[in-house]
C-alpha positions in Angstrom: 6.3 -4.2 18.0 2.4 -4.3 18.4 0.1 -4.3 15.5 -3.4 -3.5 15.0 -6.1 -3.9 12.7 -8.5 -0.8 12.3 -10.9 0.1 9.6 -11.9 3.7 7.8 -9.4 5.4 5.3 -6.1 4.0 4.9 -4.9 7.3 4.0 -6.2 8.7 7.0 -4.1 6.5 9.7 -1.3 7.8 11.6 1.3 5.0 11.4 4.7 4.1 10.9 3.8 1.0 8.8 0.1 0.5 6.4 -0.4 -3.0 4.8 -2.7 -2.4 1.7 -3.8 -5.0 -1.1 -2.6 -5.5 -4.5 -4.4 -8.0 -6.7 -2.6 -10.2 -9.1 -3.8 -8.3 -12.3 -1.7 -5.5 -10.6 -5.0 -3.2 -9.4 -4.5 -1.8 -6.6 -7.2 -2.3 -3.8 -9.9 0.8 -2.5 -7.5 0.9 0.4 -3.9 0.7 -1.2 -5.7 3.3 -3.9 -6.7 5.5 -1.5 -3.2 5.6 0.7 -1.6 5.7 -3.3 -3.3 9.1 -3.5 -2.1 10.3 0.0 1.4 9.4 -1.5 0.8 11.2 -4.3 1.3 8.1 -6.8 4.3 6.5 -4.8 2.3 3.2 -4.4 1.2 2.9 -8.4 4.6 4.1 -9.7 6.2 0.9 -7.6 4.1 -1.5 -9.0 4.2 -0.1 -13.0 7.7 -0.7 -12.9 7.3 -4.1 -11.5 8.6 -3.5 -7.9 5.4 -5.6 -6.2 3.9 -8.5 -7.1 -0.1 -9.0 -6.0 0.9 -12.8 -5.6 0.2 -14.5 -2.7 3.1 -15.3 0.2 5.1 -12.3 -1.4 5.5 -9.1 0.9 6.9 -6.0 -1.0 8.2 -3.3 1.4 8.2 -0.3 -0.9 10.2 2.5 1.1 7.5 4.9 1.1 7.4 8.3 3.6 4.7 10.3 3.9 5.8 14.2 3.8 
């Protein structure tokens, strides 16, 4: 698997896998908001019911698909 790091809109990116930021308060970042809206709330719903953490050293996979 290859990664790469790019910058514009998060929600804009074709790709099978995004890595966004969460801060500890729980607010999403200007990217993870934006790719939240392109998922039509998946991102914010997964962290209200306590599904991700914004602590550091912990990576939440939410199963999120774009349709």
């Amino acid at each position: 698997m290859r990664y790469y790091a790019v910058s514009g809109s998060a929600a804009r990116q074709r790709t099978d896998c995004a890595i966004v930021g969460l801060y500890e308060s729980g607010t999403l970042t200007g990217a993870a908001t934006q790719l939240d809206a392109a998922l039509a709330g998946r991102i914010a719903r997964f962290v209200n019911r306590g599904d991700a953490r914004g602590k550091a050293g912990l990576g939440d996979q939410p199963p999120f698909r774009r349709h």
